[in-house]
C-alpha positions in Angstrom: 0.0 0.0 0.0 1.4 3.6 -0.8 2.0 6.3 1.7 2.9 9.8 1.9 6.5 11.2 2.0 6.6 14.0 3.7 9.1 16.2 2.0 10.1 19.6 3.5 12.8 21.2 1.6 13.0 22.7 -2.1 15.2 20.0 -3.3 12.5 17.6 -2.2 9.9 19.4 -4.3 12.4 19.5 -7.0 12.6 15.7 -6.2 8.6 15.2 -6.8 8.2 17.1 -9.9 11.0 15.4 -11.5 9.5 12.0 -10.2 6.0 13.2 -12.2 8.3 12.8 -15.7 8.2 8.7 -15.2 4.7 8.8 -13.3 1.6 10.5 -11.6 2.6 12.4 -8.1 0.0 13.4 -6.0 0.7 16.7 -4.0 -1.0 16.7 -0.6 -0.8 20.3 1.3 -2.1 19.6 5.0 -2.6 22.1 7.5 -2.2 20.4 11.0 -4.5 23.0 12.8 -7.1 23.1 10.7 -10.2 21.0 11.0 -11.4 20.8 7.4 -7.2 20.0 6.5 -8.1 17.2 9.4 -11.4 15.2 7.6 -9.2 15.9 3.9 -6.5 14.1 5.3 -8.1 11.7 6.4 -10.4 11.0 3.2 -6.9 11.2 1.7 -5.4 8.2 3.6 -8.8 6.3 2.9 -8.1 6.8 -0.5 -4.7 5.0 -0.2 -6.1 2.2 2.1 -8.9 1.6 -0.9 -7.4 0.7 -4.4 -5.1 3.8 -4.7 -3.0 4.1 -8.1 0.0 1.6 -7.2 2.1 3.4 -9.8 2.1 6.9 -8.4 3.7 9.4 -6.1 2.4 10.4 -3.2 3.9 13.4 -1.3 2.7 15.5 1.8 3.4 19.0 2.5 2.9 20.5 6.0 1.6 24.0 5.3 2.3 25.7 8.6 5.7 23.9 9.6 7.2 23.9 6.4 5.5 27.3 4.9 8.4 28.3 2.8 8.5 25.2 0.5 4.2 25.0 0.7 4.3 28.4 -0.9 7.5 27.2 -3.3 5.1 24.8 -4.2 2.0 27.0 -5.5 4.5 29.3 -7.2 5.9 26.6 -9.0 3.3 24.9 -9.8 0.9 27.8 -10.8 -1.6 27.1 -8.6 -3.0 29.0 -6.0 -2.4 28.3 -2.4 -5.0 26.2 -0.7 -5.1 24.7 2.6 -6.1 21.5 2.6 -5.5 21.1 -1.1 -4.6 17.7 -3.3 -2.5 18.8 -6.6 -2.0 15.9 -9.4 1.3 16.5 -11.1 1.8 15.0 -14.5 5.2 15.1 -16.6 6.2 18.3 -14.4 3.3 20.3 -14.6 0.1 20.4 -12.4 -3.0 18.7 -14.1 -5.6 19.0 -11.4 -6.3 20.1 -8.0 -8.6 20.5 -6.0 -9.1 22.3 -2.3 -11.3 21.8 1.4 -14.1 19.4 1.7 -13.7 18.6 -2.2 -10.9 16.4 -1.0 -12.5 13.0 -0.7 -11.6 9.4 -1.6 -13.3 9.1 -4.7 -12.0 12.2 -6.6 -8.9 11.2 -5.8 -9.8 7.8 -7.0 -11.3 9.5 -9.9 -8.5 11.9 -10.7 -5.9 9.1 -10.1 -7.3 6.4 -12.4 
């Protein structure tokens, strides 16, 4: 079953978006004092307990602990910052994303297949 890597640091994100040349990574940005952040998560991770995409990435930035790379992140992936927000990176680039209590299992599921 897949997990998250946490990754904190810009050569990490460099790291993910180069992994998203050879296959799907999935961007998670998690706020750790935020409710809403809380039940996303937690659809996330019954996403990956489900039938998750066995051949993709799956990286998790904290948004308040690691803020500089979170916000390295939106920059570089020309997407505006969200907190809770899932992005899908494809070939370097982000493909889809989606923020808050659209976070659930099956668009993940959906945007993963």
């Amino acid at each position: 079953m897949p997990n998250f890597t946490q990754i904190a640091t810009s050569e990490q994100l460099d790291s993910a978006i180069q992994e998203s040349e050879h296959k799907p990574v999935l961007v998670f940005k998690h706020s750790t004092r935020c409710p809403i952040s809380a039940r996303a998560y937690e659809e996330a991770k019954r996403y990956l307990q489900g039938t998750p995409n066995e051949e993709a990435g799956y990286v998790l930035i904290h948004v308040v602990e690691d803020r500089p790379v979170s916000l390295e992140a939106a920059d570089r992936l020309g997407v505006e910052h969200a907190s809770p927000q899932a992005i899908l990176l494809k070939n370097g680039k982000a493909v889809w994303n989606t923020s808050h209590s659209r976070i659930t299992s099956a668009a993940l599921q959906e945007a993963l297949s």
